[in-house]
C-alpha positions as CSV (number, residue, x, y, z in Angstrom):
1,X,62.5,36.1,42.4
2,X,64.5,34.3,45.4
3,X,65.2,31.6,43.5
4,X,66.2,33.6,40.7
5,X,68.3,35.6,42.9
6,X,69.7,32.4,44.1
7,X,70.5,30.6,41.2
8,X,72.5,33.8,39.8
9,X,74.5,33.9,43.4
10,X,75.5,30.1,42.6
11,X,76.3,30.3,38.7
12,X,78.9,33.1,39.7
13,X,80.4,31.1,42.9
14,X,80.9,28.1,40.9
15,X,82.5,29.7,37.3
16,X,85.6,30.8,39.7
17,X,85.4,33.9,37.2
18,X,83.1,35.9,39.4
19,X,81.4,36.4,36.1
20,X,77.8,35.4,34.9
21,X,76.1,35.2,31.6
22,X,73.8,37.7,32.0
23,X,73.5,39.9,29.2
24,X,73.9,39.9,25.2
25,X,76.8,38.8,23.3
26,X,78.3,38.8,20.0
27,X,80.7,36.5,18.3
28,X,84.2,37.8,18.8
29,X,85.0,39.8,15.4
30,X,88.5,38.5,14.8
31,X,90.2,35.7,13.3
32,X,89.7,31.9,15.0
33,X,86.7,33.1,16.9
34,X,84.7,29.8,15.7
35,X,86.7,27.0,14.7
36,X,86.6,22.7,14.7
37,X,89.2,20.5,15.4
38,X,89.6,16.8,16.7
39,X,89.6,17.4,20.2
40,X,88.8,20.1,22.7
41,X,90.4,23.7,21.8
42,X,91.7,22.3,18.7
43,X,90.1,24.1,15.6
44,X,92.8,22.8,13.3
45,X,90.1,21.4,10.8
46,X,88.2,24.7,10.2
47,X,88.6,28.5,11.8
48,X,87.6,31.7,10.6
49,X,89.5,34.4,9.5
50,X,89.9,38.2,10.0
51,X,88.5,38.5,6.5
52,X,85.5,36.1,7.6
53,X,84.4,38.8,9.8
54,X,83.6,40.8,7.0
55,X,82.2,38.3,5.2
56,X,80.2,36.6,7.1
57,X,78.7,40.3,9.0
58,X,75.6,38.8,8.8
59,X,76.2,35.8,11.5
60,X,79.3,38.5,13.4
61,X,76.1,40.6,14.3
62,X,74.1,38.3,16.0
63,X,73.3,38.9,19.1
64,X,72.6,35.7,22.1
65,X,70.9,37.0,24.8
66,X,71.3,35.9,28.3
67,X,68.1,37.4,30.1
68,X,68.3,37.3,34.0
69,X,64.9,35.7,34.6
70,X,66.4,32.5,32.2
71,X,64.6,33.3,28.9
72,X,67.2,32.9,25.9
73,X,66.8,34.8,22.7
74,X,68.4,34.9,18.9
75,X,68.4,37.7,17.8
76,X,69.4,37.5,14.2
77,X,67.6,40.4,12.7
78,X,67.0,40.4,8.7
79,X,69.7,37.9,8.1
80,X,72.2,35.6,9.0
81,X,74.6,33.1,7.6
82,X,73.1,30.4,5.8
83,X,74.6,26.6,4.8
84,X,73.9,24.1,2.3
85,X,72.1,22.0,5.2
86,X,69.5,25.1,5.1
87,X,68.9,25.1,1.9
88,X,72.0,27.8,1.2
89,X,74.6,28.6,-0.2
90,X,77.3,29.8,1.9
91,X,76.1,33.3,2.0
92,X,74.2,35.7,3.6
93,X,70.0,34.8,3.6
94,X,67.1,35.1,5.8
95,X,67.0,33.1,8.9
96,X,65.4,29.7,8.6
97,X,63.2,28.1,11.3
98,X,63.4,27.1,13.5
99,X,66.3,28.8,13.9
100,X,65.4,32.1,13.9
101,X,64.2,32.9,17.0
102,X,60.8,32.6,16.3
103,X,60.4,29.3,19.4
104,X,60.4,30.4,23.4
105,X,63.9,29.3,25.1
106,X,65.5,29.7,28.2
107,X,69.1,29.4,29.7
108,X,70.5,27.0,32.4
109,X,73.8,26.6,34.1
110,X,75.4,23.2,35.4
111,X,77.4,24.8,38.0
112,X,79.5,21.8,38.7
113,X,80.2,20.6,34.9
114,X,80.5,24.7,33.9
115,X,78.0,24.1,31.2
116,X,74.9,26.1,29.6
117,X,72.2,24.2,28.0
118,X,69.6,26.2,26.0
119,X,66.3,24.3,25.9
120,X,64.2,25.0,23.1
121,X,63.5,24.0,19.5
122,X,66.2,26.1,17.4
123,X,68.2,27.4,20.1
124,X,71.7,27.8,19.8
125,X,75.2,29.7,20.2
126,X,77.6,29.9,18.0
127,X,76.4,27.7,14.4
128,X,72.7,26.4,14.6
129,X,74.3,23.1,13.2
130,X,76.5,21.6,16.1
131,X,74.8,20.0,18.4
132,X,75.6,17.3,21.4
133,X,77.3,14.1,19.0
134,X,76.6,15.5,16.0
135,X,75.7,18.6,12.9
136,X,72.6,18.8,11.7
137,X,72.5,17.7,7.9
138,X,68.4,19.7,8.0
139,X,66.8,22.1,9.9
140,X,63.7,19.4,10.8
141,X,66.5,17.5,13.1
142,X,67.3,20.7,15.4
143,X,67.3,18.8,19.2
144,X,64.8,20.2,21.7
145,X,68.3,21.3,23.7
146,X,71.7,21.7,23.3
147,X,74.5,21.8,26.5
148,X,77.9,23.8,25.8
149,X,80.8,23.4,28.1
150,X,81.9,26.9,29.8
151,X,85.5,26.6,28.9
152,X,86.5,30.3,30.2
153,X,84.4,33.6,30.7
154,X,85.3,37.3,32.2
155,X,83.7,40.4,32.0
156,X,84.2,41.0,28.2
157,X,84.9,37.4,27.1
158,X,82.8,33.9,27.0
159,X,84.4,30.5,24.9
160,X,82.2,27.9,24.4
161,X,83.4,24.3,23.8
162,X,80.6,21.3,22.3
163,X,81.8,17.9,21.2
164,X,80.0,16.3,18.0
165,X,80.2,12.9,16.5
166,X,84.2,13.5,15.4
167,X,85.5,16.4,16.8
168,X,84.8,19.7,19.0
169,X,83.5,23.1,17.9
170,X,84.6,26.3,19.8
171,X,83.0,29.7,19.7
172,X,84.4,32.9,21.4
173,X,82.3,35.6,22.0
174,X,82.3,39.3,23.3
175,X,80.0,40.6,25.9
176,X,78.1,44.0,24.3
177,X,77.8,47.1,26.2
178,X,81.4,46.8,28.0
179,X,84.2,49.1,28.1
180,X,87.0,48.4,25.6
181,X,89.9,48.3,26.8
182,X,94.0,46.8,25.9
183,X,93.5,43.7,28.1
184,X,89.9,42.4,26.8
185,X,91.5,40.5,23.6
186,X,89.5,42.0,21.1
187,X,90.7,44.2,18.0
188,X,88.5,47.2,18.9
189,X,89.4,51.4,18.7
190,X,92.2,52.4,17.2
191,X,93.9,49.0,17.7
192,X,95.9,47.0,14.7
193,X,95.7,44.1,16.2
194,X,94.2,42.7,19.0
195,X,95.0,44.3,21.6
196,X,98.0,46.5,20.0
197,X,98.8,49.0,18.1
198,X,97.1,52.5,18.4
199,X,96.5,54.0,21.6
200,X,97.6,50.2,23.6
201,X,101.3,50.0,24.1
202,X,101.2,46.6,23.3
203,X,103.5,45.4,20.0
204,X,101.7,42.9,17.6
205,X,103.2,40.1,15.9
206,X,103.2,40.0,12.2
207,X,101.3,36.3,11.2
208,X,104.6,34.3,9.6
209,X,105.0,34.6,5.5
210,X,107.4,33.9,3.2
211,X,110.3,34.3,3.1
212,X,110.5,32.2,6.6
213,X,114.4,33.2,7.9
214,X,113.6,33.3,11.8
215,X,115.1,35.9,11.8
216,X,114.4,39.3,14.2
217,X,111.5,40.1,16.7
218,X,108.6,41.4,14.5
219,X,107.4,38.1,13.5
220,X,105.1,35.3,15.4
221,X,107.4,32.4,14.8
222,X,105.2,30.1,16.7
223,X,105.6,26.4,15.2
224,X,102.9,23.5,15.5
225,X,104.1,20.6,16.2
226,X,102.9,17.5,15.7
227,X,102.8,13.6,16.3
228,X,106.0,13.7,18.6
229,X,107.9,16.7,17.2
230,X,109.1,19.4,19.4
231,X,110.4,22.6,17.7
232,X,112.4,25.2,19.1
233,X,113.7,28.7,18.0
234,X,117.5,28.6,18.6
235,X,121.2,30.2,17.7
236,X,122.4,28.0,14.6
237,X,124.6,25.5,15.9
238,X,127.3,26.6,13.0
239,X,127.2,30.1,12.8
240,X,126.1,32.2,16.0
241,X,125.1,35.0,14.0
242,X,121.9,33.3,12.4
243,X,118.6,31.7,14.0
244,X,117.1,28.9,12.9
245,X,114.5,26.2,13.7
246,X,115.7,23.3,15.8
247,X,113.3,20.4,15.3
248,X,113.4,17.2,18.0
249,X,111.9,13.9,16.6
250,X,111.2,12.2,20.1
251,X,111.9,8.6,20.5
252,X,109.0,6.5,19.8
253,X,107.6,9.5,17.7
254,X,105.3,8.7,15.5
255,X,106.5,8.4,11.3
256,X,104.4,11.0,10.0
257,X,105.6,13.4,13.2
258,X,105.9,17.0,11.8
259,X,106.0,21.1,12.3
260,X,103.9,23.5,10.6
261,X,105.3,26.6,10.2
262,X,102.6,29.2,12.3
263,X,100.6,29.0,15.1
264,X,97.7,27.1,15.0
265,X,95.6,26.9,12.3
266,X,96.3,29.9,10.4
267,X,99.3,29.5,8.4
268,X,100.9,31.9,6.2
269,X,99.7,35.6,5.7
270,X,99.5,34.9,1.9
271,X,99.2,32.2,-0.1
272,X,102.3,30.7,-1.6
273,X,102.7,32.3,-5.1
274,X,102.9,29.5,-7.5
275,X,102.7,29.3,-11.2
276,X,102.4,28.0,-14.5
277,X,106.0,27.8,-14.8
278,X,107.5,28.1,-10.9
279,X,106.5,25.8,-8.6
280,X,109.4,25.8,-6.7
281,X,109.8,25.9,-2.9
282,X,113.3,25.8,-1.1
283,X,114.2,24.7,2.3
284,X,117.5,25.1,4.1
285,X,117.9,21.8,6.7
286,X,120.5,20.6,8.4
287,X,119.9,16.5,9.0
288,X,123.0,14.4,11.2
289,X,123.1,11.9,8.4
290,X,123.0,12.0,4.2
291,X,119.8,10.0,3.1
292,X,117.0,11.2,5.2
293,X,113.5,11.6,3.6
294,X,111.7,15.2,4.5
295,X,108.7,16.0,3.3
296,X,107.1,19.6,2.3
297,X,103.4,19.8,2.6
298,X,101.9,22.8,1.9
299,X,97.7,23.1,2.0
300,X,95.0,25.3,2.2
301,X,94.3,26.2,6.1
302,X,90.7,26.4,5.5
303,X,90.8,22.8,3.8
304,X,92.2,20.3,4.9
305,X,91.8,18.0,1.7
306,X,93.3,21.0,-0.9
307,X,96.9,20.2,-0.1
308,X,100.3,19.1,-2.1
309,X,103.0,17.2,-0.8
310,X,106.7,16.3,-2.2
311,X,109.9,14.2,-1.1
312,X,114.1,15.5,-1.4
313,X,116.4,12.6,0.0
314,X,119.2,15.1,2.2
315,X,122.6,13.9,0.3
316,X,124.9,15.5,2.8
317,X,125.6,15.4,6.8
318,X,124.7,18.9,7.9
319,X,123.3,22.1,6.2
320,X,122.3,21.7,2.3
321,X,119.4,24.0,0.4
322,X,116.8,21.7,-0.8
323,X,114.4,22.1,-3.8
324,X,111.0,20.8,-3.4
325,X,109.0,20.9,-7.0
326,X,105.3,20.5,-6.8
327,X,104.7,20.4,-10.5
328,X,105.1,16.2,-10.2
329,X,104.3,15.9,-6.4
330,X,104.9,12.7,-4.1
331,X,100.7,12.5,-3.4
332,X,97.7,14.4,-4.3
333,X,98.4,16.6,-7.6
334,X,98.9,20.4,-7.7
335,X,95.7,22.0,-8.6
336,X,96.0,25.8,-9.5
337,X,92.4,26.6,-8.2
338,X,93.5,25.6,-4.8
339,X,94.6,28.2,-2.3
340,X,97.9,27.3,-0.7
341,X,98.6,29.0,2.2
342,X,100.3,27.0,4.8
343,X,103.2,24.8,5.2
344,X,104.8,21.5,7.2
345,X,107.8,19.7,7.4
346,X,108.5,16.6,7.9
347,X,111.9,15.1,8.9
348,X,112.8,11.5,8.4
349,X,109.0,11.0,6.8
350,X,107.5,7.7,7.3
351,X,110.6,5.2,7.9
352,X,111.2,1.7,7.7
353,X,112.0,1.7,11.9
354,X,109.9,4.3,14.4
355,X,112.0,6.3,15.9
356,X,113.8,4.0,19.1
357,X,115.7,7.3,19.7
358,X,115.7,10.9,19.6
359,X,116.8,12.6,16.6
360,X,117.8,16.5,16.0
361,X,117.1,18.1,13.2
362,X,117.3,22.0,11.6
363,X,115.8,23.8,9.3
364,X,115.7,27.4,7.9
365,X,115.3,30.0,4.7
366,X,112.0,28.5,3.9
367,X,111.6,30.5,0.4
368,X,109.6,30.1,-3.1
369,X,111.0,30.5,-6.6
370,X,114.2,30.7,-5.8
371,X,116.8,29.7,-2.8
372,X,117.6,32.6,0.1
373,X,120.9,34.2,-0.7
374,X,123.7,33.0,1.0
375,X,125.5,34.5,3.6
376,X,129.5,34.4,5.1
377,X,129.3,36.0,8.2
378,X,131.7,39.7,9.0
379,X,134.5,39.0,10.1
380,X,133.6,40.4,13.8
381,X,137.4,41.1,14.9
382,X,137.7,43.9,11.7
383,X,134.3,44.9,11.0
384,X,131.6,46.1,13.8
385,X,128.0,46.5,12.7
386,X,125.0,48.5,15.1
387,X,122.5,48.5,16.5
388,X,121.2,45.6,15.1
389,X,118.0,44.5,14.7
390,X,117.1,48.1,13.9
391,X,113.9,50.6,12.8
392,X,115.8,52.8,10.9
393,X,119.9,53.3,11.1
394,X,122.9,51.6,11.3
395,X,126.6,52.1,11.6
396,X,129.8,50.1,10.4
397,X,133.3,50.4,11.4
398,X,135.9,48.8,9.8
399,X,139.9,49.3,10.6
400,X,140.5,49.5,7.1
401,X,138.4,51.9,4.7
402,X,135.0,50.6,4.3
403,X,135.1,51.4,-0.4
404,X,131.3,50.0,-0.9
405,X,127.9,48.5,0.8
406,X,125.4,47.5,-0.4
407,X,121.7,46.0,0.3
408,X,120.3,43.0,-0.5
409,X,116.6,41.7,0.4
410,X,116.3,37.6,0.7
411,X,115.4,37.1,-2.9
412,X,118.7,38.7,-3.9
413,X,117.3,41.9,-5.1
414,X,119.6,45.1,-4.8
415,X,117.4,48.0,-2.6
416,X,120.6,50.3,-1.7
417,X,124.5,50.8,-2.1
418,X,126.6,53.6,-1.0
419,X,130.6,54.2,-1.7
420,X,131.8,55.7,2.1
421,X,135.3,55.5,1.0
422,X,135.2,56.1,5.0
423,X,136.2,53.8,8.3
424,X,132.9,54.3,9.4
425,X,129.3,54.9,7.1
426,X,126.0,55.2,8.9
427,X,123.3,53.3,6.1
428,X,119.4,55.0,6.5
429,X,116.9,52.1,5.7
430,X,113.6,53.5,7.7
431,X,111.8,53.3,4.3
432,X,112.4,50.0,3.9
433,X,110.0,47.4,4.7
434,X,110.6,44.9,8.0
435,X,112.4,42.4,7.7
436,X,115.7,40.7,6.8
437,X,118.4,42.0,4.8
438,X,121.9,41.1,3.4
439,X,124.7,43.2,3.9
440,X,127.6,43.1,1.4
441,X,130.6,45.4,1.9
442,X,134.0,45.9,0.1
443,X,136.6,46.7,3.3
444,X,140.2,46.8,2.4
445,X,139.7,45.4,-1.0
446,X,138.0,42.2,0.9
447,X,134.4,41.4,0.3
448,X,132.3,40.2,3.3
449,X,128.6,39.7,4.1
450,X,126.1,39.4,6.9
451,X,122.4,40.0,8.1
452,X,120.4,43.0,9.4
453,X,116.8,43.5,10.6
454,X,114.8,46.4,9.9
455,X,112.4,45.7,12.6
């Protein structure tokens, strides 16, 4: 029992989290809670998501157990989530040896690497088929240990990193049998998000969809950049009353440098709405020179090899709407059974020369089907428009009498006009949906346009 004792008193000094593994824990049941990637932390390859979680109940309710004498159980109960490599079918399925829990194994901690290795024949956290180098292509190879690197852990939270052959596999999980709370990072309660919404005062993020405008606070507009690019959210350089995406091509960046449009793996809400006859995406860039190659890639985020990619040459020096059809791509053909759900662009794709110097680039009104409607900003000496982003009114004042306005949503569809025949109208749009919106008015017999965001 002292050396017990003692080995717990030095796993918690040396984590720096004053937090041990004792206990049982769960995958964390939200989205990217196990993922792969090509190095450490990156689960660009593969991630799971919040629909997963249902999906996949079966492996979200397995419990590891962490017990304080160093035993180690599975506890998978009548099933869990079986692969191909188990004789599967991506589905639900009783467990298979000897990953099942049905061998002894017990727990150990490296306290100065911050790693747990499970010894035992068919241990394992996480998915029974990463191990150390390698995934297991049949149940017979299962190692007689496995070592995970610690990468963080607190009361409530635990992620585990563990490098095979070609990449990294990362599992988060939650500890059971402690107190939600706002600040644990788990969608639990009355939450809508993780940790938002409901009772926590926290605001969520909506997950970026098209129409992309950059527009307004509501939305995650995180980019992923790639291969040298650094992207920025900024004030257009042209017109102060729009936001757009600035996009730096470093110098010695590399030719197939890029941005995807989300944060990390996940991509779009929804998948891109293609069709038989539409297959249309349009960008809004702004390149310092006519003739510049940029690319449009969109893909599935769950597989990397279902993806579509197609080439406009820019034919102006600054802002121009570009078309990018998909129905004769630049690579890989369209396939209709694929799921298209995420996007990346790519300025000055692949050229002659690497880039010896920096280049700036812009892009915005990232839309299908058809272009973003197209805006002249109000003239801000004659016409004043508040508050603005706002949840559900707005005022205009005009020094001349303000005859018509009316609403416009980013595919050019009319949601609301009014006739004031007043200096001042206040416009109710609270049962609108978030997001951006083009206002048109008729002041003096002059017809002007700009932006608002019901947030």
């Amino acid at each position: 029992m002292k050396k017990i004792t003692f080995l717990l008193v030095l796993m918690i000094s040396s984590f720096g989290f004053s937090q041990s593994l004792d206990g049982t824990w769960k995958l964390t049941p939200q989205a990217g809670s196990l993922g792969v990637g090509p190095t450490q932390g990156d689960i660009g390859w593969w991630s799971n998501s919040i629909g997963d979680v249902a999906t996949r109940a079966c492996l979200f309710d397995d419990t590891y157990v962490f017990n304080a004498n160093g035993a180690f159980s599975n506890v998978l109960g009548a099933d869990t989530w079986l692969e191909p490599w188990q004789g599967g079918a991506d589905a639900c399925g009783v467990p298979v040896a000897p990953h099942n829990g049905s061998n002894p194994a017990t727990w150990s901690v490296n306290t100065t690497d911050n790693t747990v290795t499970l010894t035992g024949v068919g241990a394992y956290l996480g998915l029974p088929k990463a191990f150390n180098g390698g995934e297991l292509t049949s149940p017979s190879g299962a190692p007689a240990s496995i070592t995970y690197k610690i990468t963080s852990i607190t009361s409530a939270l635990l992620t585990l990193d563990i490098q095979i052959s070609n990449g990294w596999w990362r599992f988060k999980f939650t500890k059971q049998g402690v107190a939600p709370s706002c600040t644990d990072g788990i969608q639990n309660g009355n939450e809508t998000g993780v940790d938002c919404g409901g009772s926590c005062p926290n605001v969520c993020l909506l997950q970026i969809n098209l129409p992309v405008t950059f527009e307004g606070t509501a939305t995650d507009y995180t980019m992923t950049d790639f291969g040298g690019n650094v992207s920025t959210k900024v004030v257009d350089p042209t017109d102060s009353s729009n936001t757009v995406m600035k996009v730096v091509k470093t110098a010695g960046a590399e030719g197939w440098a890029g941005t995807t449009m989300g944060a990390g793996a996940f991509g779009f809400s929804s998948a891109v709405p293609f069709s038989a006859v539409n297959k249309k995406m349009y960008v809004k860039v702004w390149t310092p020179a006519s003739g510049i190659k940029v690319r449009l890639k969109v893909e599935d985020h769950a597989n990397v090899n279902h993806y579509v990619e197609q080439d406009v040459i820019t034919t102006l020096q600054g802002w121009e709407t570009l078309m990018f059809d998909f129905t004769t791509p630049a690579t890989a053909p369209y396939d209709s059974t694929f799921i298209y759900d995420k996007a990346s662009i790519f300025f000055n794709f692949i050229p002659t020369v690497l880039n010896a110097v920096e280049a700036t680039y812009y892009f915005d009104n990232v839309s299908y089907g058809q272009p973003l409607l197209g805006l002249s900003s109000f003239e801000t000496s004659k016409v004043k428009m508040y508050p603005n982003p706002t949840s559900s009114v707005f005022t205009i004042e005009a020094k001349n009498t303000v005859e018509s306005v009316s609403l416009f949503n980013v595919l050019g569809q009319e949601v609301l006009t009014k006739k004031p025949n007043s200096n001042s109208v206040t416009i109710d749009i609270a049962n609108l949906q978030t997001g951006v919106y083009v206002v048109k008015t008729i002041i003096g017999g002059v017809s002007s346009t700009s932006r608002i965001v019901r947030k």
